[in-house]
Structure formats: C-alpha cells, structure tokens
C-alpha positions as CSV (number, residue, x, y, z in Angstrom):
1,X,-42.3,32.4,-49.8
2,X,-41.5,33.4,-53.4
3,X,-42.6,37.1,-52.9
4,X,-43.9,39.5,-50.3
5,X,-45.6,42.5,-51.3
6,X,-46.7,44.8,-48.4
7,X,-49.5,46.4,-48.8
8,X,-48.7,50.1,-46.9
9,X,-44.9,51.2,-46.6
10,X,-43.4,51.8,-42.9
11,X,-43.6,49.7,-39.6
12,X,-46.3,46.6,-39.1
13,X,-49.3,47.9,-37.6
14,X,-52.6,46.3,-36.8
15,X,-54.5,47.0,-40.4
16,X,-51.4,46.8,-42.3
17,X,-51.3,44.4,-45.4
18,X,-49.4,41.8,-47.2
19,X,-49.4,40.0,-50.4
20,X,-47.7,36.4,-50.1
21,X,-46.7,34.2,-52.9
22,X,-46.2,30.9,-52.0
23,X,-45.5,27.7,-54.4
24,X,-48.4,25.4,-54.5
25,X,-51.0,27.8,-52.8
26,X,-53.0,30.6,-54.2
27,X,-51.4,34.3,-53.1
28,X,-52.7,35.7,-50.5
29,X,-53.9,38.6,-49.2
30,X,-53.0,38.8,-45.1
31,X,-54.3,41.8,-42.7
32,X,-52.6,42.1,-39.0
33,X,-54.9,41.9,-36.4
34,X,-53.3,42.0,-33.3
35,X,-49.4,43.2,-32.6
36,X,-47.3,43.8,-29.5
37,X,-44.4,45.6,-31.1
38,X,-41.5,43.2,-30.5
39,X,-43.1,40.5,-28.7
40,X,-46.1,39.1,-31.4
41,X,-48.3,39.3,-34.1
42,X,-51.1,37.8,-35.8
43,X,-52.8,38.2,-39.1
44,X,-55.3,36.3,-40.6
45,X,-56.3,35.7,-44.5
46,X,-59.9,34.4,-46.5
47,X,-60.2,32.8,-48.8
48,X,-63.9,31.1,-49.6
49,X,-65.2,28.8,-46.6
50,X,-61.6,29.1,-44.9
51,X,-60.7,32.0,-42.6
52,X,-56.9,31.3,-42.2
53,X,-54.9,32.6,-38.9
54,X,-51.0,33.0,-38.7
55,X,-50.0,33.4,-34.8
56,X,-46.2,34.7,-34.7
57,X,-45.0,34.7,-31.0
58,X,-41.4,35.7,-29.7
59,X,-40.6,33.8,-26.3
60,X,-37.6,35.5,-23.8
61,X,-36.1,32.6,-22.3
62,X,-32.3,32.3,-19.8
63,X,-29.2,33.5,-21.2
64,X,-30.4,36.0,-23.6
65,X,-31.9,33.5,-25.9
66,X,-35.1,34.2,-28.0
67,X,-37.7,31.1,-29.0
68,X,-40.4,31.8,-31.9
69,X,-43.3,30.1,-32.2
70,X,-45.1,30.0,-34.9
71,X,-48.6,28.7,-35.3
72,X,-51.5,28.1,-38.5
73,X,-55.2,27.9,-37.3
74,X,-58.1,27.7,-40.0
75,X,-61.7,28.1,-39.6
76,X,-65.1,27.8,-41.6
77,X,-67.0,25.3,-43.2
78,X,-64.2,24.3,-45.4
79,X,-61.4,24.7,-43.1
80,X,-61.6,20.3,-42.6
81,X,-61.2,19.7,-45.6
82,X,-58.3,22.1,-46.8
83,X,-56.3,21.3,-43.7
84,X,-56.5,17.9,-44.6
85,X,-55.7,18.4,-48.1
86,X,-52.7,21.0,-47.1
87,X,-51.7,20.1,-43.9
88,X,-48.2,18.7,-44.8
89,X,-47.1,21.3,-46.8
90,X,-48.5,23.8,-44.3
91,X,-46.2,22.2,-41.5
92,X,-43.0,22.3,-44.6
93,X,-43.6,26.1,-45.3
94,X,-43.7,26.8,-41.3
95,X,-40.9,25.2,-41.0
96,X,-39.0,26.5,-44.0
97,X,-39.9,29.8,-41.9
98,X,-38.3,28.9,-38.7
99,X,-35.4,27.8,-40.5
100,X,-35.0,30.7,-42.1
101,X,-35.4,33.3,-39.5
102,X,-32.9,31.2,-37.4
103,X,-30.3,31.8,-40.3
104,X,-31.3,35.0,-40.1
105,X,-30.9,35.7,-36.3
106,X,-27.4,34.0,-36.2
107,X,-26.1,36.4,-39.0
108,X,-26.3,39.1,-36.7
C-alpha cells in the first residue's frame, strides 16, 4: 500500500473506515464489518458490479506462535471478470502484506 488514510481516529471498530492507495488499483474506500478484537477482522469495499471482501484472521498455534491468514473474496456481476483481470496482482499485494507484517512481528 502507498497510503492509508483512516477514516475515524482511535481503535478499529465495526463501522470504522479506511482509505487505501494501492499502485495499479483505484483507492479505495474499505468499511469493517465484523471484528473480534485481537483475533480477526473483515472489511469489505464497492466499487461498480464488484463488492470486494478482505478476511484478516489471526490463528494461535504450539509454542506461542501466531499464523495470519489472509483472504480476498469478490462478488457481483463483474466480480469474474476483474478477478481474472487482477487476480495476480491481488495474490502479489497479499503477499507483500504477509511479508510485511512478518517483518513487523519479528521486530518486536
């Protein structure tokens, strides 16, 4: 992502907005929809024909360790069509995600 804007100051709650920026897409305006405070989180964003839904999961597993899981779903009439024509560099950026928040979580 090139820029975050949130939309409300304080805590993620269900309601709460973003603006992302992302190279190669359109911003986008996201809206939580469902949260359990430090276990998940989804928000979804529209766009015309395409309802766009970003599924953030944290996963306890042995020894302390944390997996996250992270998870695109797009519906509507054009959702076939622009998951074709984005579908690689959907899987990049949710990677490039991962990546990062490993970094992030090993900093400390």
């Amino acid at each position: 992502m090139s820029q975050v804007e949130r939309g409300e100051p304080g805590p993620l709650t269900v309601g709460a907005t973003a603006r992302l920026t992302q190279p190669k897409l359109r911003p986008a305006l996201w809206r939580v929809t469902e949260l359990t405070e430090g276990r998940d989180f989804t928000w979804v964003s529209e766009a015309p024909g395409v309802r766009t839904r970003a599924e953030h999961r944290l996963l306890s597993l042995p020894a302390g360790r944390t997996r996250v899981e992270l998870a695109i779903v797009q519906s509507g009439p054009l959702a076939g069509p622009v998951g074709w024509l984005y579908r690689d560099l959907l899987r990049r950026y949710l990677r490039l995600e991962a990546d990062g928040l490993r970094r992030r979580c090993e900093q400390g």
